[in-house]
C-alpha positions in Angstrom: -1.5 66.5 259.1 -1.8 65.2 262.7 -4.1 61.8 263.4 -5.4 62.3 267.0 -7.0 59.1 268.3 -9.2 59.2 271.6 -10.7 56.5 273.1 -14.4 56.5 273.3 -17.3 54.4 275.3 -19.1 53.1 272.2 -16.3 52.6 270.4 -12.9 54.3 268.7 -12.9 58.0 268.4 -10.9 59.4 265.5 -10.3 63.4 265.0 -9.3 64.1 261.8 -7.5 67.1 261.1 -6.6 68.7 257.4 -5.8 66.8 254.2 -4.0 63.6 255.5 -5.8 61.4 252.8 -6.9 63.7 250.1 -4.4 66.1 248.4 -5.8 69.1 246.8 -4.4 70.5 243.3 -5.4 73.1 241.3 -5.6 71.4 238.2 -7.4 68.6 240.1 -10.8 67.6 241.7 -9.8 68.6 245.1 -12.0 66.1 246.8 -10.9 63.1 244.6 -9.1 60.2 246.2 -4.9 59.8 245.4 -5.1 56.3 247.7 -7.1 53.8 249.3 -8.2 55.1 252.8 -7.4 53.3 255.7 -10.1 51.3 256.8 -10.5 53.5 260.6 -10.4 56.4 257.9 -12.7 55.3 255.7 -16.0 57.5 256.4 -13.8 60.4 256.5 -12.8 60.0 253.3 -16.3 58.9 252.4 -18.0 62.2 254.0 -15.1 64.4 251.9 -15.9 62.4 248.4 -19.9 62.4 248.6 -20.4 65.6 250.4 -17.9 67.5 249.0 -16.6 68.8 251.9 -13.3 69.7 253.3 -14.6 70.1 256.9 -13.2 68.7 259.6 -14.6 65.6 261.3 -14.4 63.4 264.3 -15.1 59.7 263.3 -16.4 57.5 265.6 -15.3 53.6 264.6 -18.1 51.3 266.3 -17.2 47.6 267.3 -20.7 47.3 268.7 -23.3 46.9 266.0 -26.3 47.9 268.3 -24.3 51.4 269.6 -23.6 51.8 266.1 -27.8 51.5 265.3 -28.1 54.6 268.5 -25.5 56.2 267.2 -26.4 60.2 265.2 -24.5 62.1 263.0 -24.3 65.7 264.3 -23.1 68.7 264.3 -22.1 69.7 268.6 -22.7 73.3 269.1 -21.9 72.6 272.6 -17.8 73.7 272.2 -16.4 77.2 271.2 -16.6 75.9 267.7 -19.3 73.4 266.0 -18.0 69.9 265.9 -19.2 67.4 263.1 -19.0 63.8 264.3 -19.9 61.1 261.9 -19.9 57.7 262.4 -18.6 54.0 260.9 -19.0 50.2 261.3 -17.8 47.9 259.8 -19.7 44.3 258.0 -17.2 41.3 258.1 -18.1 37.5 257.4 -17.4 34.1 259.5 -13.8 34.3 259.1 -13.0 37.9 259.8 -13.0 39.2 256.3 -14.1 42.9 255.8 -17.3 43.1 253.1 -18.7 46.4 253.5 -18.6 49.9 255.7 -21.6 51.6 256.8 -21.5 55.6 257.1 -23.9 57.9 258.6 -22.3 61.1 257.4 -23.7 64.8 257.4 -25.3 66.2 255.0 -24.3 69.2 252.9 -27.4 71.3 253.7 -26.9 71.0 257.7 -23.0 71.9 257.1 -23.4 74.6 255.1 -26.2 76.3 257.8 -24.1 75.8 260.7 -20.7 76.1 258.7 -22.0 78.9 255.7 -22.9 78.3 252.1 -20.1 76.6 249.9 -18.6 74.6 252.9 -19.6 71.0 251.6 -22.2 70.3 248.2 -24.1 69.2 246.5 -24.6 66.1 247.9 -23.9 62.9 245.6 -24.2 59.1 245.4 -22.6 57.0 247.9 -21.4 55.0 245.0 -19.3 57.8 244.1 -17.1 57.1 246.4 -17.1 52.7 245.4 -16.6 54.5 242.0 -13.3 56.3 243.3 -12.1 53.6 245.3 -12.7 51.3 242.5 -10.3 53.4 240.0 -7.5 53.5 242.5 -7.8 49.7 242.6 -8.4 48.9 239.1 -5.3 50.8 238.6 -3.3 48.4 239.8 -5.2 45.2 238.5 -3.1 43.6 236.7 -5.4 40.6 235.2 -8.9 41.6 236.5 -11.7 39.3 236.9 -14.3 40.9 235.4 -13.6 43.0 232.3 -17.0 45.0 233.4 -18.3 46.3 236.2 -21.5 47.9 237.4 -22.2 50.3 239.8 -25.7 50.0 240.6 -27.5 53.3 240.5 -30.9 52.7 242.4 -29.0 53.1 245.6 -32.1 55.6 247.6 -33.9 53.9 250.1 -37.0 55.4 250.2 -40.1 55.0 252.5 -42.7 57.6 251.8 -45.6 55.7 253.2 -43.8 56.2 256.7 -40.8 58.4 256.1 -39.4 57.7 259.3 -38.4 54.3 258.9 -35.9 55.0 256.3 -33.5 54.2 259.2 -34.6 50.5 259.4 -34.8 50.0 255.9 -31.7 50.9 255.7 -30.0 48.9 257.8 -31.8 45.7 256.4 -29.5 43.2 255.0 -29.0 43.6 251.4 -26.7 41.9 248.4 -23.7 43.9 247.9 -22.2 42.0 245.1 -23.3 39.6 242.4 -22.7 38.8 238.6 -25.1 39.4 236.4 -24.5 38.7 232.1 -20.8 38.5 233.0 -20.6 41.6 235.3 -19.4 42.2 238.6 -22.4 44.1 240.5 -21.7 46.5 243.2 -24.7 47.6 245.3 -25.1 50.2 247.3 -28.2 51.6 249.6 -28.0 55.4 251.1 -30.3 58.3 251.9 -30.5 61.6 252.8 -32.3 63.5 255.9 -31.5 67.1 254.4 -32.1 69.4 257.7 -34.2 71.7 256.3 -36.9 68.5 255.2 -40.4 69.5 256.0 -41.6 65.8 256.8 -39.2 65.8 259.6 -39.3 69.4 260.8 -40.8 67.6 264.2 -37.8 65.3 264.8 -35.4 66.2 267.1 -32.7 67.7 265.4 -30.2 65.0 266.0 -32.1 63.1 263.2 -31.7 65.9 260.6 -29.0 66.4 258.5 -27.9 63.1 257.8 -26.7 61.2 254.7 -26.0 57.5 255.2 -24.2 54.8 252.8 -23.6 51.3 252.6 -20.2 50.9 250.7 -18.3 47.8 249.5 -14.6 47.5 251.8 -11.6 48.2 249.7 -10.0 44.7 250.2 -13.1 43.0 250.0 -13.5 44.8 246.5 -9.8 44.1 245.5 -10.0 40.1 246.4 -13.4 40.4 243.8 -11.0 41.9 241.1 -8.4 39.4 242.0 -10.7 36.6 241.6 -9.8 35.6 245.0 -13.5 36.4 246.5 -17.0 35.1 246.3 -19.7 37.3 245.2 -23.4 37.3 246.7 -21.8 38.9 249.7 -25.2 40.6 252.2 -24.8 43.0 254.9 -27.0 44.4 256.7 -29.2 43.3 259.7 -32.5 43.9 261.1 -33.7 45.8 263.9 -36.7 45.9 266.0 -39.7 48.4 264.3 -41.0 49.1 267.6 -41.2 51.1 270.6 -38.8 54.5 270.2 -39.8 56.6 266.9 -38.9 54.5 263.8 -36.5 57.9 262.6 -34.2 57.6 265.5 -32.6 54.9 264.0 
């Protein structure tokens, strides 16, 4: 299928059209992963694994942490036909190296309103899709360094004292990898808005619908296996708790 690639003012705008990264089989999952997705791909594939969705989706690749922050995942009714657009940035360290992706995907109860029941759900884990990633990789691990490996499951980032800053806490830095009694640790944090959630029925709708995930990179979680990467690796950053409402983040 066709990659269409448009340049946009807060970042790079990606419409993504068809199957181009998953392949569907009868006898198969049709939503699991047959290759590591390119990294201006990756929340595509991300929003297809967790959501269970074959939709399609325009992908918005942020370079600019703070547009990323402003930045919604939503469904434009504004067109002839509803347009998910779903957003990405991308953590790297000092020297350039890619340690995590962060998605704000929709979720599969806003999808299946607009889009009618059985386009996308139920939604899972973000860590699903580490999970899928990490069997493509460790299929091709020769030597690996770790002979086990955790995917942590306490992944929800919940705030019900004041629901609405979920979005900050999410976006605080956290430690995406680390060894614990021999094993390689993979963290994750994610949440989800469902649309139809009573404590945010007053939230402009742009805020609803939502299901965001931290993930590890592929390459990052390759070097890892390799033995050619540290662990301890933290994404994440903090932003300010004032001023707008806490939920538009």
């Amino acid at each position: 299928m066709k990659l269409v690639r448009i340049l946009h003012h807060s970042g790079r705008l990606f419409l993504l059209v068809g199957l181009s990264l998953l392949t569907v089989a009868c006898d198969r999952d049709p939503f699991a992963l047959t290759e590591v997705p390119a990294i201006d791909d990756y929340c595509f594939a991300a929003q297809r694994v967790v959501t269970r969705t074959a939709l399609p989706m325009e992908l918005v690749v942020h370079e600019n942490f703070e547009s990323f922050v402003k930045s919604k995942a939503i469904i434009d009714v504004s067109g002839k036909k509803p347009r998910p657009i779903i957003q990405q940035f991308n953590w790297a360290d000092d020297a350039g190296h890619l340690l995590g992706i962060s998605c704000k995907l929709k979720s599969a109860d806003h999808l299946n309103l607009i889009f009618g029941d059985g386009s996308a759900g139920p939604d899972g884990l973000c860590q699903e899709m580490n999970q899928a990633v990490f069997k493509l990789i460790a299929k091709k691990s020769g030597s690996p360094a770790y002979s086990r490996v955790t995917f942590d499951p306490a992944e929800t980032v919940s705030n019900e004292a004041q629901p609405g800053m979920t979005g900050p806490d999410w976006l605080a830095p956290f430690t995406l990898t680390y060894v614990e009694d021999d094993a390689l640790h993979i963290a994750s944090k994610g949440f989800i808005v469902e649309f139809t959630d009573a404590r945010y029925q007053q939230a402009p709708e742009r805020f609803r619908g939502v299901h965001y995930c931290h993930l590890i990179a592929p390459d990052y979680l390759a070097a890892l296996m390799a033995g050619d990467a540290p662990v301890d690796a933290i994404i994440g950053r903090e932003v300010e708790r004032s001023g707008p409402p806490p939920h538009a983040q």
